[in-house]
Every structure is written in C-alpha cells, then in structure tokens.
N, C-alpha and C positions, 0 to 999 in steps of 0.2 A: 796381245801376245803374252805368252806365259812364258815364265825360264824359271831355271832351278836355284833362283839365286835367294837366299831370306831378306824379306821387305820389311818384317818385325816378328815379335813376339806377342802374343797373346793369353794369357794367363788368367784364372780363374780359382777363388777357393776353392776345393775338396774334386777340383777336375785334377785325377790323374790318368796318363796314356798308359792303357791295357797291357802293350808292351813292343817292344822294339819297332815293332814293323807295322803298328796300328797307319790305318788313313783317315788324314782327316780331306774334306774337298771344299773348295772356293764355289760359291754360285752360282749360275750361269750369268747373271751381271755384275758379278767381281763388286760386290757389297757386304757381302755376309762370308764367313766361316764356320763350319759347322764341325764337333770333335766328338767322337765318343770317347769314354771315360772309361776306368774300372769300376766303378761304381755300377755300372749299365746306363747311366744317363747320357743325354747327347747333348751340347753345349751351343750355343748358336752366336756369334759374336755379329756386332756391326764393324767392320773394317775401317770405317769412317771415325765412330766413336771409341774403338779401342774397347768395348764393353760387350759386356754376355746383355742381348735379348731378349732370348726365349731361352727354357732348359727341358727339354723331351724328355719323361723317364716310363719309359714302355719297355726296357728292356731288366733279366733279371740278374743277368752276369755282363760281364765287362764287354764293351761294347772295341769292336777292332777296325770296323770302317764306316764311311758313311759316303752320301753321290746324291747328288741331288739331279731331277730328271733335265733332259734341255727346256723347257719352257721355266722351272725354277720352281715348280711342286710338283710331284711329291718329292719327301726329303726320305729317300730310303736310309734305312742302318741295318748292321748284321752282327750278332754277337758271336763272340765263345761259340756259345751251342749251336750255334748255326739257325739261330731265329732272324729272320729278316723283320724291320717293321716298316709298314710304309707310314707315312704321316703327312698328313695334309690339312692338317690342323690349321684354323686362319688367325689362331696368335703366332706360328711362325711368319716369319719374313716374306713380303709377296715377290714372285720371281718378277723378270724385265715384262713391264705394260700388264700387268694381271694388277688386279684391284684389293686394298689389303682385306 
C-alpha cells in the first residue's frame, strides 16, 4: 500500500529537482526510485541501498517527470520540451520476475 507519508530521503550529487512540482515514481516492485534532474538526466536509486544505480541522460533540458510501465520497463521520462524518452536499457533496474 502506498500513502503520502516520507519513508526517507535520497540524495545524490549534481541531481537537482527541475522545479516545484517535478515527479519522481517508485517501481512497480517498490525497489528502485527513479528522479529526473535539471540537468536532463534521470537518476535511479536502489531503496534498499540508499544509493544511485544507474543514471539515464537521453534528455537535453531538465527533466519534470518520470513512470515506469506496470511490468517494471520501460522507464518513461518527459522534459521541459516535452520530449518523452522511453528506456529500456538492461543496465537499468529489472522490473518484479523479468531477468536483469
């Protein structure tokens, strides 16, 4: 079950939030968090470990959301400019029973 309460913080160098109302999303098996940046990169933490991953940078401007699919790839993100990218790259994180 999910609720609106903060469980921790996760913090990374040179990851800054694009702005106020940026999203970041949890994985479909509540492992991994994933943020986009101003920078335009996307950040990808293990929840376990408290640590960045993997780090996506496909995008060119600051990055405002990210959603990863139900099965747990692709990892979509959307910038500023309204570029979507999908990624399903197999250094990110494998979603629940997919193989890494």
């Amino acid at each position: 079950m999910r609720s609106l309460e903060v469980c921790g913080t996760l913090r990374a160098s040179g990851n800054r939030v694009a702005s106020n109302w940026s999203r970041s999303c949890i994985s479909p098996d509540d492992n991994y968090v994933a943020a986009g940046s101003a920078d335009g990169s996307v950040s990808i933490w293990s929840i376990s470990k408290a640590d960045i991953v993997s780090t996506l940078r496909e995008h060119t401007s600051p990055v405002l959301c990210c959603s990863w699919s139900g099965l747990g790839k692709p990892l979509a993100s959307a910038d500023r400019n309204g570029i979507i990218c999908e990624n399903d790259d197999t250094k990110t994180p494998p979603g629940p029973g997919l193989p890494a």
